[in-house]
Backbone as CSV, one residue per row, in Angstrom:
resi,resn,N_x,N_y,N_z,CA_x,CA_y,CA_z,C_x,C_y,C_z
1,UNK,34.663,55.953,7.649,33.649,54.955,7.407,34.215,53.598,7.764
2,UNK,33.603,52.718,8.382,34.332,51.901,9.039,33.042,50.559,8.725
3,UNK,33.677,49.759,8.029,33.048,48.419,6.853,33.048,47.190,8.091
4,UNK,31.605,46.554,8.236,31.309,45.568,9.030,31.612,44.246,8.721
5,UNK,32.362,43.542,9.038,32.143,41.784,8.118,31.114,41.258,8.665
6,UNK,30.499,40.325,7.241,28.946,39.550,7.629,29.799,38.641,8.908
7,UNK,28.474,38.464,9.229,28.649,37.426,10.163,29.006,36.219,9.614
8,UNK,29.569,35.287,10.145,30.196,33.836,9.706,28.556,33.138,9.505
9,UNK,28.671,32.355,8.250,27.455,31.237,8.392,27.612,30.293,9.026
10,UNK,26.820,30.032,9.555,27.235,28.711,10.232,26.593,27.484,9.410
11,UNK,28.246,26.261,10.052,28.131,25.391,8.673,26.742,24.657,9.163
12,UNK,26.520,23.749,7.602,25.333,23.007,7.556,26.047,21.437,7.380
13,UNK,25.004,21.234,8.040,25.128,19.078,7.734,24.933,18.642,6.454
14,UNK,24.086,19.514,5.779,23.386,19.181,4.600,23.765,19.817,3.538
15,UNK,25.095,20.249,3.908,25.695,20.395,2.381,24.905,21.898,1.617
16,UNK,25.391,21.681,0.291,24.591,23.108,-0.840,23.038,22.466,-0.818
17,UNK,22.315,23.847,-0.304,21.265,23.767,-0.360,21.064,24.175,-1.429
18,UNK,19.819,24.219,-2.541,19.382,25.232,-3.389,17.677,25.106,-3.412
19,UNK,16.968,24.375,-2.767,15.668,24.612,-3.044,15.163,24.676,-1.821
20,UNK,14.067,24.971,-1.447,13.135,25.425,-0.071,11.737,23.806,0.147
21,UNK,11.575,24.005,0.850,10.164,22.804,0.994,9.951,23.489,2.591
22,UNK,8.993,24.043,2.721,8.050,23.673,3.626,6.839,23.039,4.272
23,UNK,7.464,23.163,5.945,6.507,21.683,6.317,5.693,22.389,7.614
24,UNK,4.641,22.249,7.501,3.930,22.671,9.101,3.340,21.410,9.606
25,UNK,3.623,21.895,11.277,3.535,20.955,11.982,2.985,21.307,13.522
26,UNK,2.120,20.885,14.194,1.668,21.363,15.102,2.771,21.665,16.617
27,UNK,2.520,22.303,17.336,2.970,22.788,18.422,3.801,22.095,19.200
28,UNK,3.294,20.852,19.400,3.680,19.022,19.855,4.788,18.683,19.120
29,UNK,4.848,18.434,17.868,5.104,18.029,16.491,7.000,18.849,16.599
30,UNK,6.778,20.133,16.789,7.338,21.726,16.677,8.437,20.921,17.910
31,UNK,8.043,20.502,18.681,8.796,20.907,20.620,9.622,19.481,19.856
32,UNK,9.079,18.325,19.643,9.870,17.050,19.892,10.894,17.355,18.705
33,UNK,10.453,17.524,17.736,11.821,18.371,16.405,12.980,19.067,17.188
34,UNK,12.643,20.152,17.712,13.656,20.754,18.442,14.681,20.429,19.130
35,UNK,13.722,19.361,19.765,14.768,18.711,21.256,15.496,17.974,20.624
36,UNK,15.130,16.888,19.501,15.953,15.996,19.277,16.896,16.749,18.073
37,UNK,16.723,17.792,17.724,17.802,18.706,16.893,18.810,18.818,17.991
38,UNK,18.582,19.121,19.404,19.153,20.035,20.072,20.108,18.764,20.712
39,UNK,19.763,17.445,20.814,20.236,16.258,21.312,21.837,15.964,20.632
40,UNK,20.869,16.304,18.878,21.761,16.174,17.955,23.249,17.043,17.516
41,UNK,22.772,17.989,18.102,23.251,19.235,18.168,23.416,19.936,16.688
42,UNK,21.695,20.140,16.145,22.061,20.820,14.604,20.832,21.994,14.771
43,UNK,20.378,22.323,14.223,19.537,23.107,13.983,18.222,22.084,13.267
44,UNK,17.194,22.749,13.972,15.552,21.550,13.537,15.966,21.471,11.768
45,UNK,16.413,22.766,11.353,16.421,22.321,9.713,16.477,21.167,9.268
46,UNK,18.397,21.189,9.804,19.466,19.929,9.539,18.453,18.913,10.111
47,UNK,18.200,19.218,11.659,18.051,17.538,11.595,16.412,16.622,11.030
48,UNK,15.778,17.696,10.254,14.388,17.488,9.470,15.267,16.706,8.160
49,UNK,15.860,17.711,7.780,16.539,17.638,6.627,17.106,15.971,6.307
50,UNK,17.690,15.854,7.307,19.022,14.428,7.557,17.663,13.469,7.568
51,UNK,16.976,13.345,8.604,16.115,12.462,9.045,14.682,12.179,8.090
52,UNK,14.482,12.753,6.960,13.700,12.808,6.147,13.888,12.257,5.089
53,UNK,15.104,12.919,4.242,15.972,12.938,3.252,16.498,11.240,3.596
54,UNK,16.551,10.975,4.548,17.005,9.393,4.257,16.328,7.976,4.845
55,UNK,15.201,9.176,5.123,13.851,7.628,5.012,13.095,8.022,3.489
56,UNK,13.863,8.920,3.139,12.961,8.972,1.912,13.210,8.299,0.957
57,UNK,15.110,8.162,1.399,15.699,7.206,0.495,15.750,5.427,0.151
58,UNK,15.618,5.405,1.740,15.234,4.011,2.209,13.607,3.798,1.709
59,UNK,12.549,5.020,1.662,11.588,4.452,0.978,11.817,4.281,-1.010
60,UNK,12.057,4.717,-1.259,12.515,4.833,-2.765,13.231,3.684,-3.119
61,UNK,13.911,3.032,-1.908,14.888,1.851,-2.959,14.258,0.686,-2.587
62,UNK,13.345,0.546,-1.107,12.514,-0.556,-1.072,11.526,-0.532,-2.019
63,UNK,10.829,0.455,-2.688,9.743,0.765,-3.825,10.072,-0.087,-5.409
64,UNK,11.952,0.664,-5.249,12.128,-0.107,-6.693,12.510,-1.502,-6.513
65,UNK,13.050,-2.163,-5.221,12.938,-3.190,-5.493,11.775,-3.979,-5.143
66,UNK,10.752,-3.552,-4.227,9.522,-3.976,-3.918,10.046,-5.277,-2.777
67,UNK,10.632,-4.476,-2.285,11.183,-5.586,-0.848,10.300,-4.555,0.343
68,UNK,10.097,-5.258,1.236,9.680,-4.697,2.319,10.885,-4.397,3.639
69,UNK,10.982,-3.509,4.222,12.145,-4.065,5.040,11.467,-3.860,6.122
70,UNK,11.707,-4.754,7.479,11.312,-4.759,8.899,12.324,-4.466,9.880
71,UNK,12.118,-3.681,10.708,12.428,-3.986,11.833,12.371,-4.800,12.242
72,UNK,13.386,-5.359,13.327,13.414,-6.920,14.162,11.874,-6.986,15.440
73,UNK,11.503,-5.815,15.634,10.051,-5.567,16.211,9.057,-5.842,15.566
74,UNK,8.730,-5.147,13.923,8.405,-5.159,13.065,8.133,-6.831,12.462
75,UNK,9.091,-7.152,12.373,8.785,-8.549,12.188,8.830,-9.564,12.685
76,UNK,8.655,-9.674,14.266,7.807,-10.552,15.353,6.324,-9.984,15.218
77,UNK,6.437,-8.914,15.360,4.664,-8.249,14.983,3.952,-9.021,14.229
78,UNK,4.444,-9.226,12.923,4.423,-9.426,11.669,3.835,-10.945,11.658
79,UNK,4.784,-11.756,12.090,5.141,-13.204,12.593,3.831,-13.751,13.891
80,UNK,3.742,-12.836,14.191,2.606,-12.936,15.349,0.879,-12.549,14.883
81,UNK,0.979,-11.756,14.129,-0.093,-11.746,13.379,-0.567,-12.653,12.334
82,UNK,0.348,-13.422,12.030,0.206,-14.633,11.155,-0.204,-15.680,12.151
83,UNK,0.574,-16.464,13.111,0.389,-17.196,13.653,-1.033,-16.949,14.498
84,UNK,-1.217,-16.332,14.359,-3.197,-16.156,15.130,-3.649,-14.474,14.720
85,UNK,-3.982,-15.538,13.397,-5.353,-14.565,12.701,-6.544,-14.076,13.304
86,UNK,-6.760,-13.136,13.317,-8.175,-12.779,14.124,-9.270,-13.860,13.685
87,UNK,-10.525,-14.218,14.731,-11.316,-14.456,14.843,-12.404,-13.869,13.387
88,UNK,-12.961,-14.433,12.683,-14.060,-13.607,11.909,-15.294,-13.818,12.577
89,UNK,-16.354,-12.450,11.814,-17.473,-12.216,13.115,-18.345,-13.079,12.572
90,UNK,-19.675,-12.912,12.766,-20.456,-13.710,12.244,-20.645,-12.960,10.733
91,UNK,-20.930,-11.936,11.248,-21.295,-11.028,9.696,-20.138,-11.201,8.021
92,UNK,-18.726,-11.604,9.214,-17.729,-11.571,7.792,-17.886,-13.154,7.252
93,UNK,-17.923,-14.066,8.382,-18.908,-15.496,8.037,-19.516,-15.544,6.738
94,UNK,-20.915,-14.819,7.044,-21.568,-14.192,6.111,-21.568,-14.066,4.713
95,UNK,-20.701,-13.353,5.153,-20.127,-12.664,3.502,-19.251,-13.171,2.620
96,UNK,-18.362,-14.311,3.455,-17.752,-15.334,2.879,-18.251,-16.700,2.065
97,UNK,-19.559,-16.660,2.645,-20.847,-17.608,2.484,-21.453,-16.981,0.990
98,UNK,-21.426,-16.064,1.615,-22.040,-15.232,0.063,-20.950,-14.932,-1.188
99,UNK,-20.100,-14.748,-0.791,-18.942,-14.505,-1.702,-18.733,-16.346,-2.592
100,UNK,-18.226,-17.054,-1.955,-18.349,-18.104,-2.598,-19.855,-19.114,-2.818
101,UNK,-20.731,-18.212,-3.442,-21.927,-18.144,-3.754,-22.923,-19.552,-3.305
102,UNK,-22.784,-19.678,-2.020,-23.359,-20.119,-0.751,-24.512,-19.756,-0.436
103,UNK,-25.558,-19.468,0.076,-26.546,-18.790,0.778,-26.503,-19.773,2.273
């Protein structure tokens, strides 16, 4: 009788796992995961895992401190949308007229 050894696991980025979460995602969604796993060189898990797990974190600590954080894109956007406010229509006119009880 002649005893097989498991196969080696192969290591993870992400450390002891112990709980499951699944995520579906369309076909599109599926291909660009892959590639950039494959860029990365991990498995879509790891690199869901990595890339999730630490915008999740970055959302959680901007939450508790209630800071916003920008990108340097993000906030010329930002900066540019201030400096020229849209136009209002006639209708929001209107309603501004009416709101500060105008007719």
């Amino acid at each position: 009788m002649t005893t097989q050894a498991a196969p080696p696991r192969r290591a993870s980025i992400a450390g002891n796992k112990t709980a499951n979460l699944m995520v579906r995602v369309d076909p599109s969604s599926k291909q660009v995961i892959a590639r950039a796993a494959r860029i990365r060189g991990v498995s879509a898990s790891d690199y869901v895992r990595t890339v999730v797990v630490a915008q999740a974190r970055r959302e959680v600590d901007e939450a508790r401190t209630r800071t916003i954080v920008l990108t340097p894109e993000e906030q010329l956007a930002f900066w540019q949308a201030l400096e020229q406010p849209a136009s209002l229509t006639p209708r929001q006119r209107e309603l501004g007229r009416l709101m500060r009880g105008g007719r």
